[in-house]
ZAGU-710690 format. One line per 10 residues: their letters; for each residue z, x, y of N, C-alpha, C, CB. Coordinates in pm, whole numbers, plus 50000, padded with zeros to 5 digits. Atoms other than C-alpha are relative to their C-alpha. Glycine has a CB too. Example, Ala and Ser with C-alpha at 12.3 -4.5 7.8 and 13.67 -1.06 7.14 Angstrom:
2
as> 50000/50089/49881/50780/51230/49550/50000/50090/50120/50125/49901/50003 ~ 49994/49918/49881/50714/51367/49894/50073/49923/50109/49858/50041/50046
***
This chain:
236
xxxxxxxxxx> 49903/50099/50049/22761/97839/46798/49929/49901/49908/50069/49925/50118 ~ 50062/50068/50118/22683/97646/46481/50004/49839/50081/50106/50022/49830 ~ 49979/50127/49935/22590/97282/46566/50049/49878/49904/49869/49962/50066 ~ 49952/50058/50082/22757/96994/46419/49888/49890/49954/50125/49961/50048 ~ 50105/50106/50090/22555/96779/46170/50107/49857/50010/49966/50067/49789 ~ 49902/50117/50057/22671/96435/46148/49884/49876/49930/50111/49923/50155 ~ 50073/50076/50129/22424/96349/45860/50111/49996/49871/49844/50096/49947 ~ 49946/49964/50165/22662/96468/45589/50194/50015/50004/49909/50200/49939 ~ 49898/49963/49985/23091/96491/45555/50032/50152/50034/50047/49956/49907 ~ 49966/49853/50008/23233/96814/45684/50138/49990/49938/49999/50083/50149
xxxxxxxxxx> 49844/49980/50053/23538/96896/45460/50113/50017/50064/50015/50094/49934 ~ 49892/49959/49906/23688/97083/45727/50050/49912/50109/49961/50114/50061 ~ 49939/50083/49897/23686/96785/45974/50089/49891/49951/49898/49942/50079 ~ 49893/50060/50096/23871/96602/45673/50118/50040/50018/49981/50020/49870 ~ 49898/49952/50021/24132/96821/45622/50051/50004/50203/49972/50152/49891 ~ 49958/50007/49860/24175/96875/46012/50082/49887/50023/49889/49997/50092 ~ 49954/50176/49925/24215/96478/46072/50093/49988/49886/49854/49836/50010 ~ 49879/50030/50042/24482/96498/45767/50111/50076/50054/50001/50008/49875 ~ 49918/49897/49930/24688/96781/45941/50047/49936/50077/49948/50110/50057 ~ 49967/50073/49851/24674/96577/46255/50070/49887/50013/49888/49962/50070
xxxxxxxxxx> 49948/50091/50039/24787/96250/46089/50116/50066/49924/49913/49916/49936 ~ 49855/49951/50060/25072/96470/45880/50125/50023/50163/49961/50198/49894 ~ 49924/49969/49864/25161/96625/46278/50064/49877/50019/49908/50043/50133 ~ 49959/50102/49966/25229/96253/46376/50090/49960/49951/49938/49935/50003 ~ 49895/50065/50114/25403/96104/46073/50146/50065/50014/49943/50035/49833 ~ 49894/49908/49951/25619/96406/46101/50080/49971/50143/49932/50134/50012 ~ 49943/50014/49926/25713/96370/46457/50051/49839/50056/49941/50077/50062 ~ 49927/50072/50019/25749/96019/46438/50095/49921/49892/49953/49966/50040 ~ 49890/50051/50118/25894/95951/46099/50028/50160/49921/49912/49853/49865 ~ 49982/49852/50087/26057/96318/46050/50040/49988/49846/50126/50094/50069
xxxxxxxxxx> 49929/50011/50163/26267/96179/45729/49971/49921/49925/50126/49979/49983 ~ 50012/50133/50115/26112/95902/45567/49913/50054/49915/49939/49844/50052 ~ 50047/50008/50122/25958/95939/45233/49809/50032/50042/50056/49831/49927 ~ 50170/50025/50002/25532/95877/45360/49965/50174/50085/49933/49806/50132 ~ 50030/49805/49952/25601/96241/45542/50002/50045/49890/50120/50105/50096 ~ 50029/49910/50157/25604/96385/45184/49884/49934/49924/50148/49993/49880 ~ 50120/50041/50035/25306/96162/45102/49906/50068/50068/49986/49874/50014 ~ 50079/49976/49980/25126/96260/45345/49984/50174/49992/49986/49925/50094 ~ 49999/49870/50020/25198/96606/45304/49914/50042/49862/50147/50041/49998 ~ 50110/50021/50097/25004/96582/44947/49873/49955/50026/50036/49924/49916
xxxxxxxxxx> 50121/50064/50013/24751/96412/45080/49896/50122/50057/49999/49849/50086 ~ 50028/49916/49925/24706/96711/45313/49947/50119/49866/50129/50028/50107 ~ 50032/49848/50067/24681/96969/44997/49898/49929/49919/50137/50101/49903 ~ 50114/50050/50046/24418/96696/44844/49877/50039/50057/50007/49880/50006 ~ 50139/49980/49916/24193/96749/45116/49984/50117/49993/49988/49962/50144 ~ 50105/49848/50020/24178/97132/45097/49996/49982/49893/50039/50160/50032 ~ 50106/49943/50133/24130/97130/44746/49890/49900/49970/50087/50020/49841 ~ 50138/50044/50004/23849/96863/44769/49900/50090/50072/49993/49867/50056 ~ 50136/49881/49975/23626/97143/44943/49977/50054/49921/49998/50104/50084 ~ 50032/49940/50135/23642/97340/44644/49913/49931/49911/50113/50019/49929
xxxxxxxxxx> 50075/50083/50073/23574/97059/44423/49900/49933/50027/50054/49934/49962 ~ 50188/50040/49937/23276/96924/44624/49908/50122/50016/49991/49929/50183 ~ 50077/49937/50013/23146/97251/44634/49963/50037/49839/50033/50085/50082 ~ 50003/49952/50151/23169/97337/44269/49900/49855/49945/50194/50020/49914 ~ 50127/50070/50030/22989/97005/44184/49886/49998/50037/50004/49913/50008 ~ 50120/49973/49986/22735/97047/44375/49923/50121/49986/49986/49965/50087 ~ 50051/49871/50016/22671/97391/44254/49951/50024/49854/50106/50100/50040 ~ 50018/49959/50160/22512/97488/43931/50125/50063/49905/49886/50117/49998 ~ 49960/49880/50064/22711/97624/43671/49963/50087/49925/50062/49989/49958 ~ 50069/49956/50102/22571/97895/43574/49971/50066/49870/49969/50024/50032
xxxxxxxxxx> 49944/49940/50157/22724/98057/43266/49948/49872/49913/50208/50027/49982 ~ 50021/50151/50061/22662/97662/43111/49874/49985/49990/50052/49879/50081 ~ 50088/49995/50016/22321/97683/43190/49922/50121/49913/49982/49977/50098 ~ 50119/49889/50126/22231/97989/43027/50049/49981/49857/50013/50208/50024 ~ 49963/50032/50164/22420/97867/42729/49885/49910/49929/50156/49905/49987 ~ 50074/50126/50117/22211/97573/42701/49870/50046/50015/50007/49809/50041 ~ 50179/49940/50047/21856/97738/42741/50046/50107/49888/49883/50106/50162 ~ 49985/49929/50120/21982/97967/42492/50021/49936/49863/50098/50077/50021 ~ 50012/50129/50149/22050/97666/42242/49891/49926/49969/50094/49873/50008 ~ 50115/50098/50051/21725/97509/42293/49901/50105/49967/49939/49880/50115
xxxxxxxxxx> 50085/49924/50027/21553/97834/42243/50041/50037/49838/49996/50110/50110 ~ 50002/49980/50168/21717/97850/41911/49962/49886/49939/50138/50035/49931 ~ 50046/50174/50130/21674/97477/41809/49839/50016/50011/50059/49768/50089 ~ 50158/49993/49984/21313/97545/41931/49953/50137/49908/49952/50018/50183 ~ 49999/49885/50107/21304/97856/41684/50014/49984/49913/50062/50082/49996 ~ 50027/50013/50086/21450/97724/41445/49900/49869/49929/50098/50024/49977 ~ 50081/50082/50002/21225/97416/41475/49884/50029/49922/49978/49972/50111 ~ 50111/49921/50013/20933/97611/41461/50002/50080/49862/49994/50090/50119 ~ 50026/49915/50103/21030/97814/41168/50004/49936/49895/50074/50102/49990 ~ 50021/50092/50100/21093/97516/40984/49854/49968/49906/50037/49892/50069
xxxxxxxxxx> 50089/50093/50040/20766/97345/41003/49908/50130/49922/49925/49897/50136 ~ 50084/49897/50063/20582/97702/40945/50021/50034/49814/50041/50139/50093 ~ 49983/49994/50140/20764/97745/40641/50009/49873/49885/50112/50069/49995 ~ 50025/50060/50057/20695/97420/40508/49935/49965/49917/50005/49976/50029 ~ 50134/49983/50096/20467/97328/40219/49948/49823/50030/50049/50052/49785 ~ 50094/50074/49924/20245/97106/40404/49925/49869/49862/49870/50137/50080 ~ 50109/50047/50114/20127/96794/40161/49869/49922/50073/50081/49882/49882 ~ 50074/50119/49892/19795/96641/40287/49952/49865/49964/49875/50051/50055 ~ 50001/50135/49976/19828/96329/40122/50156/49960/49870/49808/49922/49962 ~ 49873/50044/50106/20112/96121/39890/49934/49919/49890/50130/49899/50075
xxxxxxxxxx> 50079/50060/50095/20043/95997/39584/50006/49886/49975/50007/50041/49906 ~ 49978/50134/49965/20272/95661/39634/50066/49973/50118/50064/49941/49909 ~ 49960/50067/49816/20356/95422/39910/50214/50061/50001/49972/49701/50005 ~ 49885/50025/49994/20697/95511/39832/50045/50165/50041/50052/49924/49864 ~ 49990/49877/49941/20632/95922/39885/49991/50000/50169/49888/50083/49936 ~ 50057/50025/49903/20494/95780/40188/50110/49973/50153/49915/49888/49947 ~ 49896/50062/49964/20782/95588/40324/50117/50128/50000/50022/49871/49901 ~ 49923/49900/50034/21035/95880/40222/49982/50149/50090/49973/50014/49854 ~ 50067/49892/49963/20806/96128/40414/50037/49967/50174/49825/50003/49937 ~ 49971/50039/49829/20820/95920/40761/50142/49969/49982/49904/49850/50079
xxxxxxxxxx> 49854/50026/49965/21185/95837/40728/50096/50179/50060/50076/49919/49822 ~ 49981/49876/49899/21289/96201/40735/49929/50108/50130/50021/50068/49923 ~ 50092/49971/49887/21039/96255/41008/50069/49965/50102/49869/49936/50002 ~ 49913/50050/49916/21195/95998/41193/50156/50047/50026/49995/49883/49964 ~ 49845/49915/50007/21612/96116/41107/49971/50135/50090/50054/50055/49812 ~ 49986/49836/49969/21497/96465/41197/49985/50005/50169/49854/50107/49910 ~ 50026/50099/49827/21331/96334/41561/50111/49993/50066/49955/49825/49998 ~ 49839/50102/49910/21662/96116/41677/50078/50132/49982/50108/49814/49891 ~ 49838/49928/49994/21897/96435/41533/49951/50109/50108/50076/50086/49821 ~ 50009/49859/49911/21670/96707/41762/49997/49914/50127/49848/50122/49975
xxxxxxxxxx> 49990/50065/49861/21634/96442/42075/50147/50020/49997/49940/49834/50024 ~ 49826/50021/49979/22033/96364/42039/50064/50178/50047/50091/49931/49798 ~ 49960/49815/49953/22086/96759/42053/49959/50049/50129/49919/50121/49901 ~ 50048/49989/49845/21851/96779/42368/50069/49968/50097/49899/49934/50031 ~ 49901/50052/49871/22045/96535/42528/50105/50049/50010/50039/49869/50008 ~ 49914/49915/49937/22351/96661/42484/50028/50118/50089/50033/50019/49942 ~ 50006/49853/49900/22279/97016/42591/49948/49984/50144/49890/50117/49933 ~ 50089/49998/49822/22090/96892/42891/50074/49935/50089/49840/49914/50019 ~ 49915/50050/49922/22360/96664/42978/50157/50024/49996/49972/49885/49991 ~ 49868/49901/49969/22638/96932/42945/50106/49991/50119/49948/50132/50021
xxxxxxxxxx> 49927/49969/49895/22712/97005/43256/50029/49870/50095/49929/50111/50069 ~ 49963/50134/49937/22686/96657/43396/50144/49945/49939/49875/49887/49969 ~ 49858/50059/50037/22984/96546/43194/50117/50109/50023/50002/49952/49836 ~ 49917/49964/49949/23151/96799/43248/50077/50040/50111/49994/50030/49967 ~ 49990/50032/49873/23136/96767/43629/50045/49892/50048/49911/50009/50044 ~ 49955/50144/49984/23184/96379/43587/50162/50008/49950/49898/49886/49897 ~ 49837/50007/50058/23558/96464/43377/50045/50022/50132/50067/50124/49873 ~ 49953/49952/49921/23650/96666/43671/50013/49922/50145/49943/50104/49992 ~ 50030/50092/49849/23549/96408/43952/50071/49891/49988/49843/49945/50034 ~ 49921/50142/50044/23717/96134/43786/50108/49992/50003/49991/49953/49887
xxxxxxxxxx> 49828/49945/49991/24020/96281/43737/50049/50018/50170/50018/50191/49911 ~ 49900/49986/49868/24075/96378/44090/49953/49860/50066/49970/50157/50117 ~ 49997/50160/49941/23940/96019/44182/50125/49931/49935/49850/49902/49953 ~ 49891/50070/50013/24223/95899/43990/50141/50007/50071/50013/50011/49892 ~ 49884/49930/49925/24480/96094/44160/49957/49939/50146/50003/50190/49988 ~ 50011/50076/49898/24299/95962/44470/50056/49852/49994/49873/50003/50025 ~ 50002/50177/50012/24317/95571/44339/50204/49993/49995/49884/49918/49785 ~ 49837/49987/50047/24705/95687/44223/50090/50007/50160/50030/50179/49885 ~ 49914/49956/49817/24817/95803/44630/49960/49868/50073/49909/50175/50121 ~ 49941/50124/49926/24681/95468/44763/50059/49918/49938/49921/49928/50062
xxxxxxxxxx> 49865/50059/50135/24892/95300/44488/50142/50023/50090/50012/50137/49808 ~ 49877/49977/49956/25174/95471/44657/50004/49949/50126/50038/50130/49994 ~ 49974/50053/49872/25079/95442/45002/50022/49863/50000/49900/50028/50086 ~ 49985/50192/50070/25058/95034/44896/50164/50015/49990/49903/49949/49781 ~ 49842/50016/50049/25436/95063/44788/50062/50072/50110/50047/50072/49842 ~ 49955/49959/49894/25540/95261/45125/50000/49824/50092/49895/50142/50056 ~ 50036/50101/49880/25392/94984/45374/50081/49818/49933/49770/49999/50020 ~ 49952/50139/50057/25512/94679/45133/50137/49951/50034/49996/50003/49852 ~ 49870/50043/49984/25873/94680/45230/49944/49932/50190/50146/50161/49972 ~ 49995/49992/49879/25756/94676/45596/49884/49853/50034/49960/50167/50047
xxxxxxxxxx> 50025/50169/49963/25715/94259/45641/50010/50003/50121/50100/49881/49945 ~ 49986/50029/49817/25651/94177/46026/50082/49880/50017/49838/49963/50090 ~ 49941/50163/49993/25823/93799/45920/50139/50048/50037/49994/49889/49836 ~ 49836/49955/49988/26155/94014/45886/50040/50031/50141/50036/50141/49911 ~ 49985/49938/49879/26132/94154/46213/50041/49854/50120/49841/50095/50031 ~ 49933/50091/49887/26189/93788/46385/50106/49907/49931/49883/49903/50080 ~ 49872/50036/50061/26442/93683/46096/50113/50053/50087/50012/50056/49856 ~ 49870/49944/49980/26791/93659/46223/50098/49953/49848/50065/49930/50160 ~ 49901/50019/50141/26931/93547/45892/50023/50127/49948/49935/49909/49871 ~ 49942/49906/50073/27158/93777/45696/49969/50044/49908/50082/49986/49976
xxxxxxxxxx> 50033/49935/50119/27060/94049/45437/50088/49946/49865/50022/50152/50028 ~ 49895/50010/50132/27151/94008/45069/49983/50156/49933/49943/49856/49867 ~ 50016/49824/50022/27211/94364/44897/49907/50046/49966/50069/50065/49913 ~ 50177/49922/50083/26861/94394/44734/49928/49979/50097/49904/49921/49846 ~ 50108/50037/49924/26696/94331/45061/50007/50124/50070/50006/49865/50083 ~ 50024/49877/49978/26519/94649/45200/50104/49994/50188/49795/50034/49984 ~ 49908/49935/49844/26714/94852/45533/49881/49954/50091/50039/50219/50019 ~ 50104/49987/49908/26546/94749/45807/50063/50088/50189/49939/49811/50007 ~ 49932/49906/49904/26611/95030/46063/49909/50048/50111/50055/50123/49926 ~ 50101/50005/49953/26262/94989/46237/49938/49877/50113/49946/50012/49894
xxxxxxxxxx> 50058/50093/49910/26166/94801/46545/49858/49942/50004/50015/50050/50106 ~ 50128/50099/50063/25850/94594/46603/49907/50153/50078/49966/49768/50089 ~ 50094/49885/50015/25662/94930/46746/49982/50117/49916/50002/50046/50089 ~ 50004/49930/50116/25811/95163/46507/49894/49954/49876/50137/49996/49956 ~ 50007/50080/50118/25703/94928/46241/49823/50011/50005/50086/49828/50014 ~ 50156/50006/50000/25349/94896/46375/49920/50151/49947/49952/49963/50169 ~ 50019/49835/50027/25308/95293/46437/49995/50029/49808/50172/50099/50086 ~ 49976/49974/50128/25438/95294/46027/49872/49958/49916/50127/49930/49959 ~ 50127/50045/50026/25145/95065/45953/49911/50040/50065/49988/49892/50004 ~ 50192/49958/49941/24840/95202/46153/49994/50174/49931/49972/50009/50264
xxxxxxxxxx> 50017/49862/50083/24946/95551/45962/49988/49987/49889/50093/50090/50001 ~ 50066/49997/50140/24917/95441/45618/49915/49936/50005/50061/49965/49892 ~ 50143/50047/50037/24600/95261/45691/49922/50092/50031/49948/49882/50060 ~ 50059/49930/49967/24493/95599/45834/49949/50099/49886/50061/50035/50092 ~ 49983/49912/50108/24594/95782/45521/49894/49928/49902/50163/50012/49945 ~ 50066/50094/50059/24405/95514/45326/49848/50025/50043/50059/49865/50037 ~ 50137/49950/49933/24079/95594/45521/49958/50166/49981/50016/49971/50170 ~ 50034/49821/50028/24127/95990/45466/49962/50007/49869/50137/50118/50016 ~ 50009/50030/50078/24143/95882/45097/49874/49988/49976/50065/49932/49991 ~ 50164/50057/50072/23823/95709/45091/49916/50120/50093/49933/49779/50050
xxxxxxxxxx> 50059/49905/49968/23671/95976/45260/49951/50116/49925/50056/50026/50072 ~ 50032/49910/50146/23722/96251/45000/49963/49957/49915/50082/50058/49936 ~ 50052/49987/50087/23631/96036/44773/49850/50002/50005/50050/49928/49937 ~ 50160/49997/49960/23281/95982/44943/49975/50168/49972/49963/49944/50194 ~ 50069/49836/50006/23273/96391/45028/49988/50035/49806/50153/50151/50103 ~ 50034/49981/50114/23266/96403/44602/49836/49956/49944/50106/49937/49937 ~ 50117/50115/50032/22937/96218/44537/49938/50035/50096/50025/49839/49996 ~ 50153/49982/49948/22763/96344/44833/49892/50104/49952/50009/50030/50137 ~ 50057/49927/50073/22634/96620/44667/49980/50036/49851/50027/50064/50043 ~ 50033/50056/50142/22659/96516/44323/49976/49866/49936/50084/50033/49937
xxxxxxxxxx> 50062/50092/50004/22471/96248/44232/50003/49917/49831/49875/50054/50057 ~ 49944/50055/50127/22603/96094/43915/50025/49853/49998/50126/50066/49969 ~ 49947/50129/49992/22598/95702/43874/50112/49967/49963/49940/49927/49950 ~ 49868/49966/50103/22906/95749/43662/50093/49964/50112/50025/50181/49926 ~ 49924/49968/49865/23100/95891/43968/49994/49924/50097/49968/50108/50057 ~ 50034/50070/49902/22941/95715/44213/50041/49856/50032/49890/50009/49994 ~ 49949/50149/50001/23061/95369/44076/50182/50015/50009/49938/49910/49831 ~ 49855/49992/49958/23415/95512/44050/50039/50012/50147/50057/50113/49936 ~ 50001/50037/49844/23358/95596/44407/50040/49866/50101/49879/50014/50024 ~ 49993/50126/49959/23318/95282/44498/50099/49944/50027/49958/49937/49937
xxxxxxxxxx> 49880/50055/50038/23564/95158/44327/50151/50031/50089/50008/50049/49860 ~ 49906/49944/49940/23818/95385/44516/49998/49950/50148/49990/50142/49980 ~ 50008/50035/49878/23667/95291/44850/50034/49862/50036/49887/50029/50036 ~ 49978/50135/50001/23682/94904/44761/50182/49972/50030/49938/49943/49842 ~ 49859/50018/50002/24065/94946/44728/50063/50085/50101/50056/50029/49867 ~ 49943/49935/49823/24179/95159/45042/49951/49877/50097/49896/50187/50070 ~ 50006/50052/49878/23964/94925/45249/50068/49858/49947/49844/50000/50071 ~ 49949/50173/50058/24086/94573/45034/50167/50021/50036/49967/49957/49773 ~ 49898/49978/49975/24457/94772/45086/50010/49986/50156/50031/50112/49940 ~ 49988/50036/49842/24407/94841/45501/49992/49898/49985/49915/50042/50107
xxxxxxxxxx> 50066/50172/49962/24268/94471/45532/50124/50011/50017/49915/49862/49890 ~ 49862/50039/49997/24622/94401/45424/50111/50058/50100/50042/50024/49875 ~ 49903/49951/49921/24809/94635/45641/49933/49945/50153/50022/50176/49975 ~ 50028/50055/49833/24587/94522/45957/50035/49853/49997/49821/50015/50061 ~ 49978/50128/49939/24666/94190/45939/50160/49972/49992/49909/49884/49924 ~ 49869/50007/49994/25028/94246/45880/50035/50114/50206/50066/50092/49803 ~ 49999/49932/49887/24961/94459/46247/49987/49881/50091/49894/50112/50011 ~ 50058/50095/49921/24781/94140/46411/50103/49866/49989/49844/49975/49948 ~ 49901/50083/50022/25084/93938/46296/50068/50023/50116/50073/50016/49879 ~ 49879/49984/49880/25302/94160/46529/49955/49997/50137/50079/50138/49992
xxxxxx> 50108/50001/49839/25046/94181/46851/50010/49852/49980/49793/50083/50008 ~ 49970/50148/49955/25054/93786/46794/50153/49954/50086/49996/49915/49856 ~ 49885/50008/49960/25402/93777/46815/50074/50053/50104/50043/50019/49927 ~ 49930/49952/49855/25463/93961/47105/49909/49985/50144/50034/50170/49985 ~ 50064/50083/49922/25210/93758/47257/50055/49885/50056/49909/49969/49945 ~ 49899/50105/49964/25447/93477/47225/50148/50036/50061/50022/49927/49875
***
């Protein structure tokens, strides 16, 4: 029996713990709207295994492209200078000057070519990570606009609705249950986005990371203390 590491994310214990949080949502909120959230969130997490494996994997068609481009820039490099007509001195300061300038141009245009080719596959690993980090940053966006109607102040209002004021068809445990699941979903979130970045190591990514994690946990904050509102209140 394989043993469990708990140095590193397992994908599969991701996707598991979203299944398990969809089971719930489902059986306690069969028809509301955050059951079809979380049901996406559920097909995020299997296809983040893919995409964490694929970054952290070479690509290797990409790589043999680009040793095959530096073996020509290095060819034709080489065939340049051979076929050059070599002067070994200038006659003015101004041949002189003219001589190191395209020395220099030629330098910056074969470094700039290096870099690109060498940092191929990094960008094109960083498009792909970003993008589904946005789609991450985009679902707690939503989850944010689920939990927002769901005020704990309303729950000890007896004053009368006006027509633009949301249904409230949710008691003070329903209500809680509603909130401790989108701060759960919010935590699965920042999770995948960690499992992206553990095996690809891109500062790029890594700060979008962040970024994604800063706002699930700056979003919970908000839903736990709209929780500690209602445990007060039914303290009193």
């Amino acid at each position: 029996m394989e043993a469990a590491s708990y140095r590193s994310l397992d994908p599969r214990r991701i996707v598991e713990t979203a299944m398990g949080l969809r089971g719930r949502i489902r059986e306690r909120f069969p028809t509301s709207s955050l059951s079809r959230v979380v049901e996406e969130l559920v097909v995020v997490c299997g296809e983040s295994a893919s995409l964490a494996d694929w970054l952290a994997s070479p690509v290797r068609w990409l790589r043999a492209t680009v040793a095959a481009a530096l073996v020509l820039l290095v060819a034709v490099l080489f065939g340049g200078v051979l076929n050059l007509d070599v002067k070994l001195g200038f006659s003015t300061i101004a041949e002189l000057f003219q001589g190191l300038e395209a020395a220099v141009n030629n330098a910056v245009f074969l470094a700039g070519a290096v870099f690109f080719l060498l940092t191929w596959e990094t960008r094109m690993k960083r498009k792909r990570a970003l993008a589904a980090l946005h789609e991450l940053r985009s679902m707690a966006h939503i989850i944010d606009m689920h939990q927002l109607t769901k005020d704990p102040a309303r729950l000890r209002i007896t004053g009368s609705d006006t027509p633009a004021s949301p249904t409230r068809v949710l008691d003070e445990f329903q209500v809680t249950r509603y909130l401790d699941y989108c701060s759960e979903m919010l935590s699965v979130i920042s999770k995948v986005a960690a499992l992206y970045v553990e095996r690809f190591h891109d500062p790029t990514t890594l700060d979008a990371v962040d970024q994604v994690e800063m706002l699930t946990a700056g979003l919970s904050r908000k839903i736990w203390q709209k929780i500690m509102i209602i445990d007060r209140s039914r303290g009193d």
